[in-house]
C-alpha positions as a Markdown table, in Angstrom:
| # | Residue | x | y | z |
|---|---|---|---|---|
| 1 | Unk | 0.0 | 0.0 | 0.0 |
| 2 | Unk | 1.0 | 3.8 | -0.7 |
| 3 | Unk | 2.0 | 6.7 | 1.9 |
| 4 | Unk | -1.0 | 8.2 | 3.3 |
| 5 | Unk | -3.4 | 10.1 | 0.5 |
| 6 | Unk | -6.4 | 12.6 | 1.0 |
| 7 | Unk | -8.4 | 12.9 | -2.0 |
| 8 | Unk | -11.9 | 14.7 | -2.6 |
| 9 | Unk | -14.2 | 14.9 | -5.0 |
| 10 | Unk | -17.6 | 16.7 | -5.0 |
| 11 | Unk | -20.8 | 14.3 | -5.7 |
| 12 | Unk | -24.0 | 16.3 | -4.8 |
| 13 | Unk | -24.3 | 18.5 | -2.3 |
| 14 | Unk | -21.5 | 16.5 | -0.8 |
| 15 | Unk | -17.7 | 15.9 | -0.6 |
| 16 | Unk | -16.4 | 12.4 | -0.6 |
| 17 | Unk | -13.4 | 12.4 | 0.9 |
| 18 | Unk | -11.3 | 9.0 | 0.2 |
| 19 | Unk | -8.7 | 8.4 | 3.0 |
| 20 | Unk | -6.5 | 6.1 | 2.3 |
| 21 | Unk | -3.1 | 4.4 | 4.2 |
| 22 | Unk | -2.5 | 4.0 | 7.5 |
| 23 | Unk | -3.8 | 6.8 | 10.1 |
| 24 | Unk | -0.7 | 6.9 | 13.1 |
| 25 | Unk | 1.5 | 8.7 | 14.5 |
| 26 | Unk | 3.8 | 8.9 | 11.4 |
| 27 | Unk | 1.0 | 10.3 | 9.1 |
| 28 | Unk | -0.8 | 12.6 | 11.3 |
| 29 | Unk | 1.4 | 15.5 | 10.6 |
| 30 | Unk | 0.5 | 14.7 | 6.7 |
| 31 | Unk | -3.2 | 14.3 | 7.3 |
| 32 | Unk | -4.1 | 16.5 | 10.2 |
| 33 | Unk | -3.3 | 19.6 | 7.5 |
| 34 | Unk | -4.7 | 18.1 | 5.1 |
| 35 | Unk | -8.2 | 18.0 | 6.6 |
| 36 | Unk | -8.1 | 21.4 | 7.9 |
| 37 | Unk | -7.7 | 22.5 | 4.5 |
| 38 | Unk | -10.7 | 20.4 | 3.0 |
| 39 | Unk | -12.9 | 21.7 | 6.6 |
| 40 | Unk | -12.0 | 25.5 | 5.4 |
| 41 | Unk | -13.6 | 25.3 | 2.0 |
| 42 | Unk | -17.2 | 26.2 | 1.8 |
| 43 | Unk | -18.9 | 22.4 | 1.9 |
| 44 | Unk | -21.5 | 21.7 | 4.5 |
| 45 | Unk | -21.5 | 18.0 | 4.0 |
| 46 | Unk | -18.1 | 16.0 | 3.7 |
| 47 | Unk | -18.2 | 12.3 | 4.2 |
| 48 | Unk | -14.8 | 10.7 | 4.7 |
| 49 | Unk | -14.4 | 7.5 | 3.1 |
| 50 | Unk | -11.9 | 5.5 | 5.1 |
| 51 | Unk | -12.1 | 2.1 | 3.0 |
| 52 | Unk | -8.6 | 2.7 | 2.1 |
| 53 | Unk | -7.4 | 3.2 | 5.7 |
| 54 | Unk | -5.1 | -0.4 | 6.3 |
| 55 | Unk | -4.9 | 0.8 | 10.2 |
| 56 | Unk | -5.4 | 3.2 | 13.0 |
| 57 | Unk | -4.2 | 4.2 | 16.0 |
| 58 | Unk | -4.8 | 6.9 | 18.5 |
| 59 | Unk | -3.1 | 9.4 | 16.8 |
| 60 | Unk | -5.6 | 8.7 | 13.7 |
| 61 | Unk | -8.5 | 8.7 | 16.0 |
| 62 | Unk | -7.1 | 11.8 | 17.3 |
| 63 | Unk | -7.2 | 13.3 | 14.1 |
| 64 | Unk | -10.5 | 12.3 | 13.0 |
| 65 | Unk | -11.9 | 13.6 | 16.6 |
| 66 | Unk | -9.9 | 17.1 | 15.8 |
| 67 | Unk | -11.1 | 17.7 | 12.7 |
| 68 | Unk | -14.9 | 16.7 | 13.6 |
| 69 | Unk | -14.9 | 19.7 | 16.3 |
| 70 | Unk | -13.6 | 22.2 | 13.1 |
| 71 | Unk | -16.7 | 20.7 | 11.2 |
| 72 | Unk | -18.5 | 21.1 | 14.2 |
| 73 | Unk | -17.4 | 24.4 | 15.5 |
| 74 | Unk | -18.0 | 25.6 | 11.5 |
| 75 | Unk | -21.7 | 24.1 | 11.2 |
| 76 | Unk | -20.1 | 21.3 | 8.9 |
| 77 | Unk | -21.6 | 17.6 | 9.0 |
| 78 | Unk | -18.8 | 15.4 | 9.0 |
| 79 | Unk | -19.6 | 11.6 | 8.8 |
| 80 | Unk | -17.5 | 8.4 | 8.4 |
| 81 | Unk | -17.8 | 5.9 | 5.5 |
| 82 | Unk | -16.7 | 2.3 | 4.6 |
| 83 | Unk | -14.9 | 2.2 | 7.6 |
| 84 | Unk | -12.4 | -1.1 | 7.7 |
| 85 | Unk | -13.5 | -4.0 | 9.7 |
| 86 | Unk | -10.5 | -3.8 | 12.2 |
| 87 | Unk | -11.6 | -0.4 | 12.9 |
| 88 | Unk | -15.1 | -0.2 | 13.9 |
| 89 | Unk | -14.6 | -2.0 | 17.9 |
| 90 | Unk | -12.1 | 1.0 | 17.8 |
| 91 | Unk | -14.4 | 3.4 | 17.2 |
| 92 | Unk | -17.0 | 1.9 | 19.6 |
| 93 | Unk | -14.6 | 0.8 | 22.6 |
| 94 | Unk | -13.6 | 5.0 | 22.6 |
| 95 | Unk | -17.0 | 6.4 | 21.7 |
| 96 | Unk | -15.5 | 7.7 | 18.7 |
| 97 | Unk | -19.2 | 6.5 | 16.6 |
| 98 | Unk | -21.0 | 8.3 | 19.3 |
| 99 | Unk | -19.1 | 11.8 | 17.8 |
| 100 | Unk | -19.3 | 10.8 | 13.9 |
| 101 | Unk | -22.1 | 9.3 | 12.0 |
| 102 | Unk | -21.1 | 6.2 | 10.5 |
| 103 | Unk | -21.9 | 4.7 | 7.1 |
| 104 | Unk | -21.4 | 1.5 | 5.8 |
| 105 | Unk | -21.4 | 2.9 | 2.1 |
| 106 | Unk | -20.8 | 6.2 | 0.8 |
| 107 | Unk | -23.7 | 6.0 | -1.0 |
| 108 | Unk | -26.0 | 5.4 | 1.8 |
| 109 | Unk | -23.9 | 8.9 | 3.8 |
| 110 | Unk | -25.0 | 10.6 | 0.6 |
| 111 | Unk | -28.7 | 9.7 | 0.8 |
| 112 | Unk | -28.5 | 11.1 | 4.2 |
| 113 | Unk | -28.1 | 14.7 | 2.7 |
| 114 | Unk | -30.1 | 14.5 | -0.1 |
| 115 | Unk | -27.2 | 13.6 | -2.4 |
C-alpha cells in the first residue's frame, strides 16, 4: 500500500473524501493539515471514506476527533464511510461512533443529505 493520501471529490451537495493508508502517529502531521484545509472550504456535508485506511491508531483517531470539532465548531456535518472492519470495535470501545455518524457505504452517507 502507498503513503498516506487525502483525495476529494464533490458528488452532490456532498464531498467524498477518500482516505487512504495507515492513520498513526507517522501520518498525522500529513493528514491533520490536510483535513483542515478540506474543513475550510465552503462544503456543508463532507463524508470521509476510510475504505482505504489499512490501520489506525490513537493518533488517527485523534485526528479524525480534531477535525470533527472544526466541522463542528464551523456548522459542517462530518460523517464516516466504509470504515475497515478492524476499525469499527475502535471506534466503539472509545466512543468515537457516538461523535461521527457512520456509514457503511458512501452512497447510503450521501442519501443522508439529499445527495
Amino acid at each position: 500500500m502507498g503513503g498516506p493520501s487525502v483525495e476529494a471529490i464533490v458528488s452532490g451537495r456532498c464531498l467524498v473524501v477518500r482516505v487512504s493508508g495507515e492513520m498513526d502517529y507517522v501520518t498525522e502531521p500529513v493528514f491533520r493539515p490536510q483535513f483542515k484545509e478540506l474543513l475550510s472550504r465552503d462544503e456543508r456535508f463532507i463524508v470521509l471514506d476510510l475504505s482505504g485506511v489499512s490501520f489506525c491508531d490513537s493518533a488517527g483517531l485523534n485526528v479524525l476527533i480534531g477535525a470533527w470539532r472544526q466541522a463542528d465548531a464551523g456548522g459542517v456535518v462530518l460523517v464516516l464511510a466504509c470504515v475497515p472492519e478492524a476499525l469499527r470495535p475502535i471506534l466503539r470501545m472509545t466512543g468515537v461512533d457516538q461523535l461521527l455518524r457512520v456509514y457503511d457505504t458512501v452512497t447510503d452517507a450521501e442519501a443522508v443529505f439529499g445527495a
